[in-house]
C-alpha positions as a Markdown table, in Angstrom:
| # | Residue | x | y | z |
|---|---|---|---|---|
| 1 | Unk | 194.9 | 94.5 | -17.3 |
| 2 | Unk | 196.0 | 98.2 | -17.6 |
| 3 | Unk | 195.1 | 97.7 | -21.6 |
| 4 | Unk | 191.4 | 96.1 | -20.6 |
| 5 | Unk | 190.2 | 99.1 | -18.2 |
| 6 | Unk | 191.2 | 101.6 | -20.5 |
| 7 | Unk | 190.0 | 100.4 | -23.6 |
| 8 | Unk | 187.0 | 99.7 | -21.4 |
| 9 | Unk | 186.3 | 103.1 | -20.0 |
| 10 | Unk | 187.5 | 104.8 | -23.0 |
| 11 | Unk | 184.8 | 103.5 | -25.3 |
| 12 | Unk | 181.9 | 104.2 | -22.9 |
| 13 | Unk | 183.4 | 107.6 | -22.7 |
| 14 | Unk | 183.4 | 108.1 | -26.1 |
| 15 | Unk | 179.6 | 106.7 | -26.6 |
| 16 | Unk | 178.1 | 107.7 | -23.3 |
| 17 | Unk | 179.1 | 111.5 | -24.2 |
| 18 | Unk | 180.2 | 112.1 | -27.5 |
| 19 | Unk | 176.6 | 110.6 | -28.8 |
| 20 | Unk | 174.6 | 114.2 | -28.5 |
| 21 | Unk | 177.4 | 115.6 | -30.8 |
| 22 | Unk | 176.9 | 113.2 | -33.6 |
| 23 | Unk | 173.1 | 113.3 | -33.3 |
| 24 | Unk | 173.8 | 116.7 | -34.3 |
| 25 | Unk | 175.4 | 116.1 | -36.8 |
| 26 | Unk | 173.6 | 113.0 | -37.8 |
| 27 | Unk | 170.2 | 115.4 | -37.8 |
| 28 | Unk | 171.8 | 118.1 | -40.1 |
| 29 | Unk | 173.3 | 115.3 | -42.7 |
| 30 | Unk | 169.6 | 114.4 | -42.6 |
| 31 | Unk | 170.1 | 110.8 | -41.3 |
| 32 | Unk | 166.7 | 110.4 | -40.3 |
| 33 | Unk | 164.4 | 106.4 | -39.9 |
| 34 | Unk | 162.3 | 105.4 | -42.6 |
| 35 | Unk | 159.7 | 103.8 | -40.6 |
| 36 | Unk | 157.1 | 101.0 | -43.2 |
| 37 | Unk | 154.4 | 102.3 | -40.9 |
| 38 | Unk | 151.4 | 101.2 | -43.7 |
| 39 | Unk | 153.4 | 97.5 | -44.3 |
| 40 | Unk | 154.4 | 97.0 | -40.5 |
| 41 | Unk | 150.5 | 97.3 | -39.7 |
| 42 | Unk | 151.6 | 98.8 | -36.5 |
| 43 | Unk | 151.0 | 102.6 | -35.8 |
| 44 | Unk | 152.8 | 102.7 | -32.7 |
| 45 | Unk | 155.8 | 102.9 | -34.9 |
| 46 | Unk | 154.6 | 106.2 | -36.6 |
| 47 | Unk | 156.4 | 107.9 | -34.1 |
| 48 | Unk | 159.5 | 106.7 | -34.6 |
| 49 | Unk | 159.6 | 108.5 | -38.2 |
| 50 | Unk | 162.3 | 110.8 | -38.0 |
| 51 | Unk | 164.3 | 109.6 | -35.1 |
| 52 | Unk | 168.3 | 109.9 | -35.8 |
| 53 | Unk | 169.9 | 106.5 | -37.1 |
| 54 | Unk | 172.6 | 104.9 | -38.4 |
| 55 | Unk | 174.1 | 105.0 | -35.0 |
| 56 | Unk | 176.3 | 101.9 | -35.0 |
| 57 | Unk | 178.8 | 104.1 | -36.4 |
| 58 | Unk | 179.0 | 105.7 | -33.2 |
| 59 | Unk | 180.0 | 102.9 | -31.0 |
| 60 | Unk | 182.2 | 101.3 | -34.0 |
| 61 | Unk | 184.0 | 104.3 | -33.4 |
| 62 | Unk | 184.0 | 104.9 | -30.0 |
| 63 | Unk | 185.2 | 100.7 | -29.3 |
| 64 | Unk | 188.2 | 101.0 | -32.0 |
| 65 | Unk | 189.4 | 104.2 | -30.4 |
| 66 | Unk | 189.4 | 102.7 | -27.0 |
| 67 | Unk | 191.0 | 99.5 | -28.1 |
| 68 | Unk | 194.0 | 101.5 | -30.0 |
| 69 | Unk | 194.0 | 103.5 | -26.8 |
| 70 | Unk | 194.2 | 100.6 | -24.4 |
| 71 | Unk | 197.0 | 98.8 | -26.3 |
| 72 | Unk | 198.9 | 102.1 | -26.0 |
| 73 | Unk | 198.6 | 102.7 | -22.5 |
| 74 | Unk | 198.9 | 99.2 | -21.7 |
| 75 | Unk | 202.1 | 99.4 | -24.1 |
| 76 | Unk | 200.3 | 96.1 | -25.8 |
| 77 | Unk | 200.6 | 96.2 | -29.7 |
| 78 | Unk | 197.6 | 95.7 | -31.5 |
| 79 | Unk | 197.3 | 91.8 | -32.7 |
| 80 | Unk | 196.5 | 89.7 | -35.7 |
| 81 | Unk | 193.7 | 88.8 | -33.7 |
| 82 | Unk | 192.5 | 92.1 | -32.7 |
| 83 | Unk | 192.8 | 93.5 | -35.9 |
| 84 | Unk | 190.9 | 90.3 | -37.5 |
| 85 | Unk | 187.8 | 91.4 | -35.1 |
| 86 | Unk | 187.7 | 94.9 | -36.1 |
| 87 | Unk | 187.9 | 94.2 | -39.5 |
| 88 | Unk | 184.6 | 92.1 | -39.1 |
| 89 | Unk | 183.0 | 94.9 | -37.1 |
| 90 | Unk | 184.2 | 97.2 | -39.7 |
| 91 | Unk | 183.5 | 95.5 | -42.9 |
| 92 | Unk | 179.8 | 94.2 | -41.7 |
| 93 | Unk | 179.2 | 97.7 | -40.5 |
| 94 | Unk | 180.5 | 99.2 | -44.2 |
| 95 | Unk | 178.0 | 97.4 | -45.7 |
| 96 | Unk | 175.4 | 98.1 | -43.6 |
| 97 | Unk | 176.3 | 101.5 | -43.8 |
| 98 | Unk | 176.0 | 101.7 | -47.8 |
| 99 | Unk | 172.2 | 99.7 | -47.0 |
| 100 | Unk | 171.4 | 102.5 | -44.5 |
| 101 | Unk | 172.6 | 105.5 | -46.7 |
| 102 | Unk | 170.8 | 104.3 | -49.8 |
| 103 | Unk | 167.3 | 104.1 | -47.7 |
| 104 | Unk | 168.1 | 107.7 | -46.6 |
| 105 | Unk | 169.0 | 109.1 | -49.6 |
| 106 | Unk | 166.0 | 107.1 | -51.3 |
| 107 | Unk | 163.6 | 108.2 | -48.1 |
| 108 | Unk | 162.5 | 105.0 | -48.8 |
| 109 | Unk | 163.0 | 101.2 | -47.3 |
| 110 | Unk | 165.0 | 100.2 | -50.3 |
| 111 | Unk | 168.4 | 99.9 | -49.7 |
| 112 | Unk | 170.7 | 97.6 | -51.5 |
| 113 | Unk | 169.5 | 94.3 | -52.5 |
| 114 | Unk | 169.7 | 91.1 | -50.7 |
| 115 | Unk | 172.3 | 89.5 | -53.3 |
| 116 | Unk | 174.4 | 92.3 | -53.2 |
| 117 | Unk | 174.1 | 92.2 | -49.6 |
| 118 | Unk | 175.3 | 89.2 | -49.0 |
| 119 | Unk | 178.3 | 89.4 | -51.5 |
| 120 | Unk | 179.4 | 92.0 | -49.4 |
| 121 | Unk | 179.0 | 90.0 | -46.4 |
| 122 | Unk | 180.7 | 87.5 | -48.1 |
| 123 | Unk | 184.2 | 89.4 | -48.9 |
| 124 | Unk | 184.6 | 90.4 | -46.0 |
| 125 | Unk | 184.2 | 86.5 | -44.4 |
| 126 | Unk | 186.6 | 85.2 | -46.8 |
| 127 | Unk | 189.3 | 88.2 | -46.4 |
| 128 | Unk | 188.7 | 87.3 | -42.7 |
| 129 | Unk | 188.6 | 83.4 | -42.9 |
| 130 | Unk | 192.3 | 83.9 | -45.1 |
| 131 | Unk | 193.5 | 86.4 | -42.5 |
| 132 | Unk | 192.7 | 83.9 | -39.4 |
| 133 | Unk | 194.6 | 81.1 | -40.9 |
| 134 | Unk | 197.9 | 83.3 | -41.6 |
| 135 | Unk | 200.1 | 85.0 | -38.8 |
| 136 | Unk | 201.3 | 82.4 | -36.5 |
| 137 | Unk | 202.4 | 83.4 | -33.0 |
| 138 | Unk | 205.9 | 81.8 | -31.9 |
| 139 | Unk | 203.9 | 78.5 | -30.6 |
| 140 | Unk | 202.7 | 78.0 | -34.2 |
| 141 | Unk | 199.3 | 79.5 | -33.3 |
| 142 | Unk | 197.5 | 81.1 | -36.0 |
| 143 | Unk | 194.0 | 83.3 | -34.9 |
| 144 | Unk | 191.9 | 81.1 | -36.3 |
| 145 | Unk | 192.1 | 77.1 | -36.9 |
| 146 | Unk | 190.7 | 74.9 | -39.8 |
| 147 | Unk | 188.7 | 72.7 | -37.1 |
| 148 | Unk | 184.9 | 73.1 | -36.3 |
| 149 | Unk | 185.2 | 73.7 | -32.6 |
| 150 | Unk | 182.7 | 73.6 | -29.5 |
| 151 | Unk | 185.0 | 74.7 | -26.4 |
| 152 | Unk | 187.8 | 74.2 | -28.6 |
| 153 | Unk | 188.7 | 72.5 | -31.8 |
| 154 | Unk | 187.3 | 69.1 | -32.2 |
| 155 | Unk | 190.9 | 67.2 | -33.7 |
| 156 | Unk | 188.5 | 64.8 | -35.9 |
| 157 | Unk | 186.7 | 68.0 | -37.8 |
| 158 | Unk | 189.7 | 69.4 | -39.5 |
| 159 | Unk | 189.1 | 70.7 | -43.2 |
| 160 | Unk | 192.4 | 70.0 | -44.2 |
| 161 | Unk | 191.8 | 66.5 | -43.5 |
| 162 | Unk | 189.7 | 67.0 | -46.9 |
| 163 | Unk | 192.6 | 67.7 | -48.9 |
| 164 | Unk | 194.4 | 71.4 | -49.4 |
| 165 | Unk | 192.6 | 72.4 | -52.0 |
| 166 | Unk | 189.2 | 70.7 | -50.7 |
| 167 | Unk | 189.9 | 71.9 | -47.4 |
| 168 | Unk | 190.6 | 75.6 | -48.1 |
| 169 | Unk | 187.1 | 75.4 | -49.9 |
| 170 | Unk | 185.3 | 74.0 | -47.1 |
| 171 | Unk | 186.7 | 76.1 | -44.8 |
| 172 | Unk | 185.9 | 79.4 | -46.4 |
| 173 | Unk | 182.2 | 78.1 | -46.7 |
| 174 | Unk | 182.0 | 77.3 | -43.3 |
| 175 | Unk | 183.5 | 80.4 | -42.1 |
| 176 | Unk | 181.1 | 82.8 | -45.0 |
| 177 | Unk | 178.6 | 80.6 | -43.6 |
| 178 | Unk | 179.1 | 81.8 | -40.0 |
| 179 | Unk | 179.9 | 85.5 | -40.8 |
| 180 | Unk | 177.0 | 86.1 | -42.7 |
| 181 | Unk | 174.4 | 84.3 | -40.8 |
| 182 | Unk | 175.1 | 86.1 | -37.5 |
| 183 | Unk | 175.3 | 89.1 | -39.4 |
| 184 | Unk | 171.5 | 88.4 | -41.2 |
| 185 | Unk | 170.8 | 87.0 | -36.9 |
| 186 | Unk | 171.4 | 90.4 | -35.5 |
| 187 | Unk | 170.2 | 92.9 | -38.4 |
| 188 | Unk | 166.9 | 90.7 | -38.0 |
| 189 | Unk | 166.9 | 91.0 | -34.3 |
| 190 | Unk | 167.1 | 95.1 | -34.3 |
| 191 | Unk | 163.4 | 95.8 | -34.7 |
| 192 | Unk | 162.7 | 97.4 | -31.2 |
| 193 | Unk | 164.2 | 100.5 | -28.9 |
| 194 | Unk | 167.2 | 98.7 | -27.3 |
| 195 | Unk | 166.5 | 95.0 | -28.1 |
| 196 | Unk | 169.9 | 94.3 | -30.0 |
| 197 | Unk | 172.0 | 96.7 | -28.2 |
| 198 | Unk | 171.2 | 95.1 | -24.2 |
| 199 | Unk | 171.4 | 91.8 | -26.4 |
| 200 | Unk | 174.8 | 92.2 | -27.5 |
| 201 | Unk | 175.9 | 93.5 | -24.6 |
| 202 | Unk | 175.5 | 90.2 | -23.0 |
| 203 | Unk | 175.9 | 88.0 | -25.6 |
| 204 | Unk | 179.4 | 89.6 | -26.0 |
| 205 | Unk | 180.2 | 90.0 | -22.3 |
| 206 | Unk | 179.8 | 86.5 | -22.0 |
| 207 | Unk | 182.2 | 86.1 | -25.4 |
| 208 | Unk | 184.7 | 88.1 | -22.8 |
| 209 | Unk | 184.6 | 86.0 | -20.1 |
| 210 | Unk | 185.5 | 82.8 | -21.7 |
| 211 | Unk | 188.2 | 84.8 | -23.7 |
| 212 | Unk | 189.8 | 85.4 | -20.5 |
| 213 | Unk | 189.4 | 82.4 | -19.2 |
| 214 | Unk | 191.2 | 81.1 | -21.9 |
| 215 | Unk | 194.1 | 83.7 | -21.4 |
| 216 | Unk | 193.9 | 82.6 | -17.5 |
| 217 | Unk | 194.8 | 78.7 | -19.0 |
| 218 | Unk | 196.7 | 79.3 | -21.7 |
| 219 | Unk | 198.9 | 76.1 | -22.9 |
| 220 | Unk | 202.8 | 76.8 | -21.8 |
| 221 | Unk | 205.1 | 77.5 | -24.3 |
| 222 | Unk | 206.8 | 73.9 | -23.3 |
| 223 | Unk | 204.0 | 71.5 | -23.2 |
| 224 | Unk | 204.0 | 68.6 | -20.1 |
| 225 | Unk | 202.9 | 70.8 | -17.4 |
| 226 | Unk | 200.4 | 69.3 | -14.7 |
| 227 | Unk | 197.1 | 71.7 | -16.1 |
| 228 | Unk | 198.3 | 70.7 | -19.9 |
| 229 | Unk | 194.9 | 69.0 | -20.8 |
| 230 | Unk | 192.7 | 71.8 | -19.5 |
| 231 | Unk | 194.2 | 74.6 | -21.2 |
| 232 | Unk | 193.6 | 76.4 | -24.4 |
| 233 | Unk | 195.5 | 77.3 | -27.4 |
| 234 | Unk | 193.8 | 80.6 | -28.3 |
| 235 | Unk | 196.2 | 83.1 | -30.2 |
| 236 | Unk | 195.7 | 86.4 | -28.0 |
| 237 | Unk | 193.0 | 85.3 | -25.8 |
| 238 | Unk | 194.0 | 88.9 | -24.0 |
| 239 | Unk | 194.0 | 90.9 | -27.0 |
| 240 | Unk | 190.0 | 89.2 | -27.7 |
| 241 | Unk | 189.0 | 89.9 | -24.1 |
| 242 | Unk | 190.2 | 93.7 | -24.8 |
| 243 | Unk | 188.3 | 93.9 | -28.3 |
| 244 | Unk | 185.4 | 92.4 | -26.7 |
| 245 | Unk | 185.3 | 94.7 | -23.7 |
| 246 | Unk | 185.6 | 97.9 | -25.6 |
| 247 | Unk | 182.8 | 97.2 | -27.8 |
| 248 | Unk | 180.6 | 95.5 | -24.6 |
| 249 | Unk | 181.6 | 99.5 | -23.3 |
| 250 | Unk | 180.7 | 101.4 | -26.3 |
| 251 | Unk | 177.7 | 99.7 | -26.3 |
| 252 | Unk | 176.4 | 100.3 | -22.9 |
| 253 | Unk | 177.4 | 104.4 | -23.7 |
| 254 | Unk | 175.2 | 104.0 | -26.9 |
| 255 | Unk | 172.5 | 101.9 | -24.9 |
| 256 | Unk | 172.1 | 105.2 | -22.7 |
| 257 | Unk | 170.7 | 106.8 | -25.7 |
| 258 | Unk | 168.9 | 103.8 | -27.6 |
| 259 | Unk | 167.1 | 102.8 | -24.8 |
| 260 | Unk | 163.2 | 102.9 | -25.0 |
| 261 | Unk | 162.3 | 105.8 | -26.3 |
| 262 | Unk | 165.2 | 105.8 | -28.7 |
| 263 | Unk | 167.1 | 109.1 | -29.2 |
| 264 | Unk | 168.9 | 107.1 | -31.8 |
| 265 | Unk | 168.8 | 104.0 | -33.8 |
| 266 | Unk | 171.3 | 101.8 | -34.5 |
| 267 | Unk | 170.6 | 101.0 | -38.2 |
| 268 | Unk | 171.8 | 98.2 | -40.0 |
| 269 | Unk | 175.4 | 99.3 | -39.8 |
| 270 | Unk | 175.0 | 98.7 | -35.9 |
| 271 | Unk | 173.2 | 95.4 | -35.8 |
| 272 | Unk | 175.4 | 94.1 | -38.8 |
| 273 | Unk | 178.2 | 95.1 | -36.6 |
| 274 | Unk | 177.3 | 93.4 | -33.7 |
| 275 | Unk | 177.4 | 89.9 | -35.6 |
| 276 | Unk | 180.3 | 90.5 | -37.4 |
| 277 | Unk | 182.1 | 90.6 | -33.9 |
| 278 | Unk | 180.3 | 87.9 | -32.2 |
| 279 | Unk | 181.1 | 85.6 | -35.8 |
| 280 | Unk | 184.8 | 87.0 | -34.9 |
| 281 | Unk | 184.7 | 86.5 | -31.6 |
| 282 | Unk | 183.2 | 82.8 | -31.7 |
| 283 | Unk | 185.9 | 81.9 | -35.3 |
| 284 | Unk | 188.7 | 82.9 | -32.8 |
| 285 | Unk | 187.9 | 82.3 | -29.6 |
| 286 | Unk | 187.5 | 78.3 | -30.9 |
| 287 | Unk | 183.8 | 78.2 | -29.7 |
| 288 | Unk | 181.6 | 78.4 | -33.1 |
| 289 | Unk | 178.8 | 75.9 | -31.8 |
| 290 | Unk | 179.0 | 76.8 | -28.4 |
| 291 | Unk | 177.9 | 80.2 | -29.3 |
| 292 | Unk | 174.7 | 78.7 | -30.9 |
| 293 | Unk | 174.2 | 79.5 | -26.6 |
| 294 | Unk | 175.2 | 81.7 | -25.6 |
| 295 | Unk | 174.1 | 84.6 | -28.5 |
| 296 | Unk | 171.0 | 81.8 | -28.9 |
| 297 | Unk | 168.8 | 85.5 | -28.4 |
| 298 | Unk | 169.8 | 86.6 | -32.4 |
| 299 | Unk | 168.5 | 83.2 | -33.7 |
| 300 | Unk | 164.8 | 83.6 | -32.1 |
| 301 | Unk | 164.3 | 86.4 | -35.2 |
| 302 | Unk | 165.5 | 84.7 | -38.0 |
| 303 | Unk | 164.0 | 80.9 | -36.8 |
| 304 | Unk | 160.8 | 82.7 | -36.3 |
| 305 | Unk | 161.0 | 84.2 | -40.0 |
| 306 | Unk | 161.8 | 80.4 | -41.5 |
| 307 | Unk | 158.5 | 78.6 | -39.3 |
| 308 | Unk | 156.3 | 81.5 | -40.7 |
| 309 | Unk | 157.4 | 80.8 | -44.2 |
| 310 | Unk | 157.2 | 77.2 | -44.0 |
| 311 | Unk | 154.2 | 77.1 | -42.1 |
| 312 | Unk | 152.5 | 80.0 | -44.6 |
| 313 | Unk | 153.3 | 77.3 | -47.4 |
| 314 | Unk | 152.4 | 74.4 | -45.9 |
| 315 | Unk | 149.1 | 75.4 | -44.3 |
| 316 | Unk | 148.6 | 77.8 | -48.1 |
| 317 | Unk | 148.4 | 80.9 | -46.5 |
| 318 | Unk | 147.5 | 80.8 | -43.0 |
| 319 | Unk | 150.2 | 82.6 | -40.1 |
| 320 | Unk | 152.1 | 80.9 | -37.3 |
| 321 | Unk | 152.7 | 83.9 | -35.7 |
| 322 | Unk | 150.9 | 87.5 | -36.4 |
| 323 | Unk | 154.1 | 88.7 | -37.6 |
| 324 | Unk | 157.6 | 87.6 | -37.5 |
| 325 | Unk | 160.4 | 88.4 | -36.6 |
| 326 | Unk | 158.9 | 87.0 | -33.2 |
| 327 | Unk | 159.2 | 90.5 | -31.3 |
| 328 | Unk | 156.7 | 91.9 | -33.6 |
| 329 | Unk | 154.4 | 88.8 | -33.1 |
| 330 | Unk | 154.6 | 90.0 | -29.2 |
| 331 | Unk | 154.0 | 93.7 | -30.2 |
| 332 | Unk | 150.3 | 92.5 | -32.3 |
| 333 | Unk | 149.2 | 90.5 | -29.0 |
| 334 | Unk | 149.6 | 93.8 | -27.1 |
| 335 | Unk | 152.8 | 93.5 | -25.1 |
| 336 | Unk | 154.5 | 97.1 | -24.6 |
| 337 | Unk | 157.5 | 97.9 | -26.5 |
| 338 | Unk | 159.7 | 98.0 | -23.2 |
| 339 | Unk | 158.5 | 94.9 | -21.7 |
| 340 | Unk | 158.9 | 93.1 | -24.7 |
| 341 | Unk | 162.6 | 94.6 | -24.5 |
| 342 | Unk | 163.6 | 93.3 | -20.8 |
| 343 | Unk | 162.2 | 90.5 | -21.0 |
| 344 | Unk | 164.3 | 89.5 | -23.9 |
| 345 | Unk | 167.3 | 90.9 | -22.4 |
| 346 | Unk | 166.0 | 88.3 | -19.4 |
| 347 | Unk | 166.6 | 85.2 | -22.2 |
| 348 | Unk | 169.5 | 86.5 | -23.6 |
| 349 | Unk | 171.1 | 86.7 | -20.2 |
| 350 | Unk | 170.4 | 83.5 | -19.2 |
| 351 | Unk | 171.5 | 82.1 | -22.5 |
| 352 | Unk | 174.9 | 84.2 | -22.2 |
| 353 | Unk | 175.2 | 82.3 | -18.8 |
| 354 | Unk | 173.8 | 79.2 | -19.7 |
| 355 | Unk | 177.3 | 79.4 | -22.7 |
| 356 | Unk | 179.8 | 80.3 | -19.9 |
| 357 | Unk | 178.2 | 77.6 | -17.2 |
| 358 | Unk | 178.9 | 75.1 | -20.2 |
| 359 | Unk | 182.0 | 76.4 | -21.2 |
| 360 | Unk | 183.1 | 75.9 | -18.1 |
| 361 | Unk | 181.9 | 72.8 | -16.8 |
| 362 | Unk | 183.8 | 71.7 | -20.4 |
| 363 | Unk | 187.0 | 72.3 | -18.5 |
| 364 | Unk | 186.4 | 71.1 | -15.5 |
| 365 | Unk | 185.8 | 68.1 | -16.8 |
| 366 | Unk | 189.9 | 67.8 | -18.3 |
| 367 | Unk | 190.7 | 68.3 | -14.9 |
């Protein structure tokens, strides 16, 4: 617990003050927002040209130092686990970081290109997906598991059951499929003052929560015990809970200063970042299609884009919405920016608690 309020208060710390000193910084480097004012149609985003971004590197920064930090104090080693989530955050927020510095040095929109994109979403997925299924703890538990899991794995989905060599295939496609399209969720999802940040922030508290629980029930070492069909074989549920905490912390420091009217945008190295550690989080905390709940917020963007495409064809040329992703759509019928804002934080809260309600209700029910 000493490691979890550290890590915790060390990372909104880090964000909640240090932020002014990289906007400094940030502003001299010239890391300045490309806004598509004539494209977007909207010229209330004019004056956002200018404002400081690529500010996920910020709260990357400021959640990995108070993790290290916590597992110090709390004299709790680093795990395969925790390390597994940071390299997601990390490697998602690399490559969002190369997107962000090309439209900067460009002073243009064009950053790097959707295919090369997503193969750098993709190596880091695969590294990850190879990295979950190695280091087993002395129960035999490895971070991640080749099952498809809900509250936890489902023993009739197992990849392996394909075959090795089958299996390992699969796997890796499932596990690039999940990386990279909560990813894609969140980068989409990042289009007003505040909307992904307070979004994660839930999303991932909620992720915290049923990590802990999990720690709370963890199976014994020697199985037979009176609670052994309730509990949960999660490697490091702990070590999760702490990741998840310091980044929840970092992003309520940074939230201070990307709340409406931004002093500081996110960029794609942020947003990318915030998927890569709910993907993490959801890969090794055993609940994939649970989280389809409880972070069901970051797929309202990207379904939005898919009916307006399909509907554009199938209607040849006429608009489901005014503009997608959906927030925009509420921007053209007039809605201010900051009520568009909380009242999406409203849905993703209830969704975060809507995936811990079910979560637990799950385990009530192997009572």
């Amino acid at each position: 617990m000493r490691s979890l309020l550290t890590a915790s208060a060390i990372s909104l710390a880090f964000t909640l003050f240090l932020t002014p000193v990289f906007l400094r910084l940030f502003r001299r480097w010239g890391w300045a927002q490309v806004i598509r004012t004539p494209e977007l149609g909207n010229p209330q985003h004019q004056e956002k040209r200018g404002t400081a971004t690529m500010g996920g590197t910020i709260f990357i920064a400021g959640s990995v130092t108070g993790y290290l930090v916590g597992c110090y104090v709390g004299h709790n080693p680093p795990t395969a686990s925790g390390l597994l989530v940071i390299w997601m955050m990390v490697g998602f927020g690399a490559v969002g970081f190369i997107d962000d510095f090309l439209k900067v040095h460009r002073k243009n929109s064009l950053g790097l290109s959707g295919w090369r994109k997503i193969a750098g979403q993709v190596f880091v997925t695969v590294t990850f997906g190879i990295g979950a299924l190695l280091f087993p703890d002395a129960s035999g538990n490895t971070p991640g598991s080749a099952y498809i899991s809900v509250f936890r794995d489902i023993p009739l989905l197992s990849f392996m059951a394909l075959g090795l060599i089958i299996g390992w295939i699969v796997y890796l496609l499932w596990i690039t499929f999940i990386g990279v399209a909560w990813s894609n969720s969140t980068n989409l999802t990042d289009g007003l003052d505040g909307l992904a940040t307070g979004a994660g922030i839930l999303t991932i508290a909620a992720m915290s929560l049923t990590t802990f629980w999990q720690f709370n029930q963890s199976c014994p070492a020697v199985l037979g015990t009176l609670n052994e069909p309730a509990c949960y074989s999660t490697r490091d549920p702990m070590d999760l809970t702490i990741i998840a905490a310091s980044f929840v912390s970092a992003l309520v420091g940074f939230l201070w200063w990307n709340a409406p009217k931004a002093k500081v945008f996110m960029g794609d190295v942020g947003s990318m970042a915030i998927g890569g550690v709910i993907a993490a989080l959801s890969i090794l905390g055993h609940t994939e299609l649970l989280t389809v709940v409880t972070a069901g917020l970051f797929i309202l963007g990207p379904a939005s884009v898919i009916l307006q495409r399909l509907y554009f064809k199938a209607t040849r040329g006429k608009r489901l919405f005014l503009m997608s992703p959906f927030h925009h759509h509420l921007e053209f019928l007039g809605w201010p920016e900051i009520t568009i804002v909380v009242r999406l934080w409203i849905i993703a809260g209830m969704l975060a608690v809507t995936g811990v309600g079910l979560f637990y209700v799950e385990w009530l029910t192997h009572l």
